[in-house]
Each structure stands twice: as structure tokens, then as C-alpha cells.
C-alpha positions as CSV (number, residue, x, y, z in Angstrom):
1,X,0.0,0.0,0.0
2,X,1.3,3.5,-0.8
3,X,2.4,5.7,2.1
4,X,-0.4,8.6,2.7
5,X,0.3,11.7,1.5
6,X,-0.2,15.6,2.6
7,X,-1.3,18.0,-0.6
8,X,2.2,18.8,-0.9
9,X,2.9,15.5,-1.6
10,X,5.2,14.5,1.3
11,X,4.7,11.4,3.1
12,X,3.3,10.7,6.4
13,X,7.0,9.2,7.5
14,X,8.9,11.9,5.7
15,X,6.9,14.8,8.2
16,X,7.4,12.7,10.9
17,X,11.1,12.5,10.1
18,X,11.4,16.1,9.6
19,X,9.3,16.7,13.1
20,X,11.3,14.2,15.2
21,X,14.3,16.8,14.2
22,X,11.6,20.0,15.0
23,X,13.6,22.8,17.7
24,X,11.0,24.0,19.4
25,X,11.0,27.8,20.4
26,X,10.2,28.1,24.0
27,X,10.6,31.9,25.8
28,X,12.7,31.5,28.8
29,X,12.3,34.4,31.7
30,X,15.3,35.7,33.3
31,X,15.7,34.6,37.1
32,X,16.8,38.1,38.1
33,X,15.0,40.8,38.6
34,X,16.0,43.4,36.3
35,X,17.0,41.4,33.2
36,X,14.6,41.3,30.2
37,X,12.6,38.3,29.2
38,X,14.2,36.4,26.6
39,X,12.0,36.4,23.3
40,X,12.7,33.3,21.2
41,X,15.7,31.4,23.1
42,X,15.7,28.1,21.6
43,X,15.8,24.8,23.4
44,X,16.6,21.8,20.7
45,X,14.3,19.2,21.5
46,X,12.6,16.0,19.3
47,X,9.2,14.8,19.6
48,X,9.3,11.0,20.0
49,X,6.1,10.1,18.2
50,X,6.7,6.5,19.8
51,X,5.3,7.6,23.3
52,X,4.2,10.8,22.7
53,X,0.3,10.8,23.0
54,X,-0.6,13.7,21.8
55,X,-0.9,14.4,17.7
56,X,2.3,16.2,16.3
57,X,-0.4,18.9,15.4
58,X,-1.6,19.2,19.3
59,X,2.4,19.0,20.6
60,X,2.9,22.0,18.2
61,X,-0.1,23.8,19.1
62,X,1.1,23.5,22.6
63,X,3.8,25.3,22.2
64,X,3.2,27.4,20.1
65,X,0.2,28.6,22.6
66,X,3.1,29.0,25.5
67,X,5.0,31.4,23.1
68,X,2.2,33.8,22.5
69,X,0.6,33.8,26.3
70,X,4.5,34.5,27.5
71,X,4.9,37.3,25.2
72,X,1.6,39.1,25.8
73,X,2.0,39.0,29.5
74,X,5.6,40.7,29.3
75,X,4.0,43.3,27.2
76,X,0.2,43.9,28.2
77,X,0.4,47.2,30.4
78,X,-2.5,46.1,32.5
79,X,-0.7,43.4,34.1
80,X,2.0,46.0,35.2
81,X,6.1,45.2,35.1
82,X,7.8,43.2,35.8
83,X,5.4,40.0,35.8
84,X,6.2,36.4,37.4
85,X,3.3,34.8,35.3
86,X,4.7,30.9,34.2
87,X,3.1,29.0,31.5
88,X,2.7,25.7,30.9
89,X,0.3,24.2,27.7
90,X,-0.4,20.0,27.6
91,X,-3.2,19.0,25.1
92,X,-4.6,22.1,25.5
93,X,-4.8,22.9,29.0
94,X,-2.9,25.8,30.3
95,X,-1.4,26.3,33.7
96,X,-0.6,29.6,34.6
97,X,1.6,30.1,37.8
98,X,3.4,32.3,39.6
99,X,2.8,36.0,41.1
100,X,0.2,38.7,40.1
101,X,-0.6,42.2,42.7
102,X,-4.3,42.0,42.7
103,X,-6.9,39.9,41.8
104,X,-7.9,42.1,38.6
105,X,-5.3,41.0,37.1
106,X,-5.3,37.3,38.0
107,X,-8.4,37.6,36.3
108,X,-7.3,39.3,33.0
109,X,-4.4,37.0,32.6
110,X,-7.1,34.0,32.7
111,X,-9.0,35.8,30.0
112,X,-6.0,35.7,28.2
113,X,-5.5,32.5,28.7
114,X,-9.0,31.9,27.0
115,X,-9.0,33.7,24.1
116,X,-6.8,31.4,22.4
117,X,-8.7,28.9,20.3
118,X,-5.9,26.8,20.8
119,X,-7.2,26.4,24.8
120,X,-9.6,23.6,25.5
121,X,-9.2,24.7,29.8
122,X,-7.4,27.3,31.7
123,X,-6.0,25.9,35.3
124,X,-6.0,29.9,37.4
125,X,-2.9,29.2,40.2
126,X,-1.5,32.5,40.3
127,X,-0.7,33.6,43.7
128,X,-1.6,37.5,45.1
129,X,1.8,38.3,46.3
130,X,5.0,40.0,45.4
131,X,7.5,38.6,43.2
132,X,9.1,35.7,44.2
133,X,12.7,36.2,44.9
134,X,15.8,34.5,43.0
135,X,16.5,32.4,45.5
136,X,12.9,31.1,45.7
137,X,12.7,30.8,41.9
138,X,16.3,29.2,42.1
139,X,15.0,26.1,44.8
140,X,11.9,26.2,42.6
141,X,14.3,25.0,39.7
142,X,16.5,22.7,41.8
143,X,13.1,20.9,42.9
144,X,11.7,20.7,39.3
145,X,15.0,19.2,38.2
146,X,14.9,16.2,41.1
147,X,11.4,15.2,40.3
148,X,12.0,14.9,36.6
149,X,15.0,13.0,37.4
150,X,13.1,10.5,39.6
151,X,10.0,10.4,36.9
152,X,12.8,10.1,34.5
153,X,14.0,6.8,36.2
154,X,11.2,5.1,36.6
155,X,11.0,3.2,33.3
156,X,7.0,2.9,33.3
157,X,6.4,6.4,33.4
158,X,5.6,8.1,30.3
159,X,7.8,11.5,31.1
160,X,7.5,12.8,27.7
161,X,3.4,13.3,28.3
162,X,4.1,14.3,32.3
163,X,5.3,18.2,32.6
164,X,6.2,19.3,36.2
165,X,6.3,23.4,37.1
166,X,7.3,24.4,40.5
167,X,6.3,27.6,42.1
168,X,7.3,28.5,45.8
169,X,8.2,25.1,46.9
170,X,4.2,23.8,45.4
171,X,5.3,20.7,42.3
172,X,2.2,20.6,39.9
173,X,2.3,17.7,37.6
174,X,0.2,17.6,34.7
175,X,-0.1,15.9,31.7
176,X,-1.7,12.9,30.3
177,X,-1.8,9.5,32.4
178,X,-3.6,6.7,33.6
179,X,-4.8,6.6,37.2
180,X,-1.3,4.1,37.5
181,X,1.1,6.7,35.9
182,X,0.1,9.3,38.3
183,X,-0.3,7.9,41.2
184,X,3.2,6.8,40.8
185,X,4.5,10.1,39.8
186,X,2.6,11.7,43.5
187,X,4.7,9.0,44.9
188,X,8.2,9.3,43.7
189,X,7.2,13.4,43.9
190,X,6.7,13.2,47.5
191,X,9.9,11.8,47.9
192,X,12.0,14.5,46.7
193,X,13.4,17.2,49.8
194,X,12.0,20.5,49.6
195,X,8.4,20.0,47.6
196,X,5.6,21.8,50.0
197,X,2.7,20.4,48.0
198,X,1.6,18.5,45.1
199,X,-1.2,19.7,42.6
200,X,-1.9,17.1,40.1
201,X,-3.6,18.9,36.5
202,X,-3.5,15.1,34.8
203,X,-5.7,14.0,32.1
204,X,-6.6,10.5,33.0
205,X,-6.6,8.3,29.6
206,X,-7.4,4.0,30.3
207,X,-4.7,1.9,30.3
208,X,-3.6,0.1,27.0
């Protein structure tokens, strides 16, 4: 049988070739306080389409979806400057963490959040509070680290389809998983020094 082909006549294993190989733009923000947020910085990462569950189309979206929310929160005046607002896109849900002033704006930045057809659900965990300080944001990114370590060597866990944020010492895993997966990721979670509290954001899919 012939491979199927996209109108521009490639095949379905020649995109997937070409999206295995795929850098991904993410926007990283600066730890410090008076550094500007990086627009663009590239991470080089592959999609395995082996255990990745969501469509190369949804991955992309994804991310894509993260670019855009990160830039309009640096630059929307009615959030004020400088913002802590993290964002984190998985099959269409969005979690949105860190720090806003008042609750006006934890509002808007949800609306944001929405307005994207892109966004299936938006997950509101900003905090009312000042911006966190480097050293918090640094044991944030210590903690984050350990846990993907530990998810990353447990061989049963699907880590490409589990994301993990920290914010203030709080781990939120999300992602999609069986009831099995993430139960085992709270587990090996809880195990890790310094995580205050867990927030799971899975979608819960039935085991093969």
C-alpha cells in the first residue's frame, strides 16, 4: 500500500522525520529581577512520536500557545512590570503560575488565557503576592529538576506526556496518564526534599 500523502505531496513518515528533528522555540524568563525576558531562546528538543500521546499537530499547538501567552503577559500594560506569570500548555490545557498584585489581574491573565482557540481549559494558580525572589525561583528550579530525574528513572512512566512546574516550593504535575502513571508520579514526587505540595492537572486516559 502506498504511504499517505499531505497536498504537498510528502509522506506521512517523511513529516514525521522532519518533526522528530523539529527545535522547538520556548521563551525562557530571566531569574533576576531586572534582566529582560528572553524572546525566542531556543531549546533543541525531538518529539518522540513513539510515546508521545498527543498528535504532532496538538504537541505544536502546545507550544506554540506558550509562546504567545509569555509574550503578551511581558508586554500587556494592564498586568503592570515586571510580571512572574509561568506558563505551561499540555493537550490544550494551560497552567498559569506564579505572582500577580491583585486579583484584577489574575483575572485578565485567565482571559487571556482563554481567548486562544488553541485552549480547551485554563488551570488559574497565580498567587496574590509580590514577586518571588531568586533564591525562591532558584530552589523552585532545583526541585523541578529532582522530580524529573526521579520520573525520568522510573521506566513505566511516560515522562514525555508528564510536565512538572514548581512555584514557591508547590510541584504541579500535569499531563496525560492513567490513574497508575500518576499515582506513581505523586509518589516518587513526594519523595523529593523541599516539595511543600503537590497539585496534580493530569488528564486520565485507560490503560492500554
Amino acid at each position: 500500500m502506498t504511504p499517505a500523502n499531505d497536498h504537498h505531496g510528502l509522506s506521512l513518515k517523511t513529516w514525521k522525520d522532519i518533526l522528530c528533528g523539529l527545535i522547538i522555540f520556548v521563551t525562557v524568563q530571566s531569574i533576576t529581577a531586572c534582566a529582560p525576558l528572553l524572546i525566542g531562546t531556543a531549546v533543541i528538543t525531538t518529539i518522540d512520536l513513539s510515546t508521545e500521546r498527543r498528535s504532532v499537530g496538538r504537541n505544536i499547538d502546545d507550544n506554540v500557545l506558550e509562546l504567545k501567552l509569555r509574550r503578551d503577559y511581558w508586554t500587556d500594560e494592564r498586568l503592570g512590570s515586571p510580571v512572574n506569570i509561568s506558563v505551561t500548555a499540555m493537550n490544550g490545557i494551560v497552567l498559569l503560575t506564579g505572582e500577580v498584585h491583585t486579583d484584577e489581574q489574575r483575572q485578565y491573565a485567565e482571559s487571556l488565557a482563554r481567548s486562544y482557540d488553541q485552549t480547551r481549559e485554563v488551570v488559574n494558580e497565580l498567587d496574590l503576592s509580590g514577586r518571588s525572589n531568586i533564591n525562591s525561583r532558584a530552589n523552585d528550579s532545583y526541585i523541578t529538576a529532582k522530580v524529573k530525574a526521579r520520573l525520568l528513572n522510573a521506566n513505566d512512566l511516560p515522562l514525555s506526556n508528564i510536565k512538572v512546574v514548581t512555584e514557591r516550593g508547590n510541584v504541579y504535575l500535569l499531563g496525560l496518564a492513567t490513574e497508575a502513571e500518576a499515582l506513581a508520579a505523586v509518589e516518587l514526587t513526594q519523595s523529593v526534599v523541599g516539595v511543600a505540595h503537590i497539585v496534580k492537572v493530569f488528564e486520565y486516559i485507560k490503560a492500554e
